[in-house]
N, C-alpha and C positions, 0 to 999 in steps of 0.2 A: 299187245304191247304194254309194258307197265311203265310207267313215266311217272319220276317223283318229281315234283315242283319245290324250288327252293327261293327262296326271296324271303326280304324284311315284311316283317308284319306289316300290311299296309300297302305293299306293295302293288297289290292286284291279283295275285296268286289264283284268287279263289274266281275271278271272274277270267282268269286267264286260263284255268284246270276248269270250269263250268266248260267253255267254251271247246276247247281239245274233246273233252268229253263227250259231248253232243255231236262233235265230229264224228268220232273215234266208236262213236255208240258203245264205251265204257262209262262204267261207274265214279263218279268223282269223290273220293274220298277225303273229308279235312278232318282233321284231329279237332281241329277247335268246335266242329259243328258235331261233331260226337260227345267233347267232352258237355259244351251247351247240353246238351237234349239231358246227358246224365245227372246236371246239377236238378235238372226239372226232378228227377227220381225219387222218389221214399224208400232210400237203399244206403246201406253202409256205403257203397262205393259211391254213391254220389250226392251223399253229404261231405265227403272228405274233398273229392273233386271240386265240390263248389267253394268248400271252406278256401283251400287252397288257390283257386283263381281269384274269390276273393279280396283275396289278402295280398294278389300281384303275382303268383309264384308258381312255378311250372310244376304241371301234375310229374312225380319221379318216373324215371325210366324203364322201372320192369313193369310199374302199371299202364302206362303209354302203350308200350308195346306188347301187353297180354290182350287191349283192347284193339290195337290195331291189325296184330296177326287173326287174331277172332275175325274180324271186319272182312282180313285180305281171303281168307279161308272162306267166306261165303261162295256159294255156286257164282252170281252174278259175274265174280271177279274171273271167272275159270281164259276168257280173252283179253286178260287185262283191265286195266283199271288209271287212272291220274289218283295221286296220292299227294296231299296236301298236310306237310304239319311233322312228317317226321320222315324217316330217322333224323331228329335235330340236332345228334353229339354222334361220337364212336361207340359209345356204348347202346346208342339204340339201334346204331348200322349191325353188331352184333348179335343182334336179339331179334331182327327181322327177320321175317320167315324167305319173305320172297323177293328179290332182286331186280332192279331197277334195267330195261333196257334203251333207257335213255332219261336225261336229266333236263330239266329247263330249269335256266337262273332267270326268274325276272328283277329286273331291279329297276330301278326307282332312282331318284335322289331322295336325300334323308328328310328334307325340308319340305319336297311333295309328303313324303312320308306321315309324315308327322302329323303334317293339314289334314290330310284323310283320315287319318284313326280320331287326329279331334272331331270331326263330322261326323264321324258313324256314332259318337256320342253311346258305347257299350257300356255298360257298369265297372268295365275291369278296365275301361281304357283311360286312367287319370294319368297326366304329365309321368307321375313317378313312376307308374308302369312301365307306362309307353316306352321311356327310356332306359330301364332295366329290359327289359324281353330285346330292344333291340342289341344294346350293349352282349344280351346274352346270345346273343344270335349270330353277333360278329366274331363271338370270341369260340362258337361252339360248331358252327355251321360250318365254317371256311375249312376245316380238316377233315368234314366226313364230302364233302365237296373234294377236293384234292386227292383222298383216299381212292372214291370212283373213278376219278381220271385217273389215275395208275393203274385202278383194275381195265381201262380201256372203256368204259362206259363214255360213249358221247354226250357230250356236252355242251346243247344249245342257247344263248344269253340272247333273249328280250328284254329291249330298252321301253317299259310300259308308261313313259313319256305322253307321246302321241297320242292324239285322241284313239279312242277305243276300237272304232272301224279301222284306221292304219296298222292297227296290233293287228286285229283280225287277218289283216292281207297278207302279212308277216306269218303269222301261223299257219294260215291256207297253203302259204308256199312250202310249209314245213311235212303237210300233210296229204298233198295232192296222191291222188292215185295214181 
């Protein structure tokens, strides 16, 4: 099963796609923990990666997605995979290689939000960021979200509120045998 994960930065995404994962005994993919590892590189592409997160600003679209189809295209993924990080616009749902057969929205409120990215205290996550990525998020995300529901892709929304264990029970029920 391939399952994309969509939610505000901050949201839990990653602890919510860890968790499916280890269910599902698929791969958990995030874009951010790929593009991380790149910026570590002594490579053209990820000096421009790092410059670019850097400075606040999303790695562009046909590079996103040459490293994520690369990623999806691995053997491991051949049963499916949780995908964290993209397609985040229509132009990266374009350019995806492999299709989603089911979607989870975690969402958050903005104010939890925001508490938790200032806590994890990342290099890229300053106030001005923070609120540009989400801003970018609401304005980029909600139509490649909408577009899947018209193709029929289900579409499951987790309120990632609740302590950690009450998600889990929530999920369990989503994935029972």
């Amino acid at each position: 099963m391939n399952i994309f994960l969509f939610g505000a930065q901050g949201s839990g995404k990653s602890t919510v796609g860890k968790y499916i994962a280890e269910k599902l005994s698929v791969p958990f993919i995030a874009t951010g923990d790929i593009f991380r590892r790149l910026e570590q590189e002594d490579s053209e592409l990820g000096r421009e990666v790092k410059s670019l997160i850097d400075q606040g600003n999303l790695v562009p679209d046909d590079i996103t997605m040459e490293i994520v189809n690369s990623r999806l295209g691995q053997k491991d993924t051949q049963n499916g995979f949780i995908l964290d990080g993209a397609p985040r616009n229509l132009n990266q749902e374009k350019l995806i290689e492999k299709k989603p057969n089911l979607l989870i929205l975690v969402n958050l409120q903005e104010k939890e939000t925001l508490k938790r990215l200032r806590e994890r205290a990342r290099h890229d996550d300053t106030d001005e960021a923070i609120r540009r990525r989400l801003a970018w998020y609401k304005e980029m995300t909600a139509p490649v979200l909408d577009f899947y529901k018209r193709e029929g892709v289900k579409l499951v929304e987790i309120d990632n509120t609740p302590p950690e264990s009450q998600v889990q029970k929530v999920l369990d029920g989503l994935f029972e045998d």
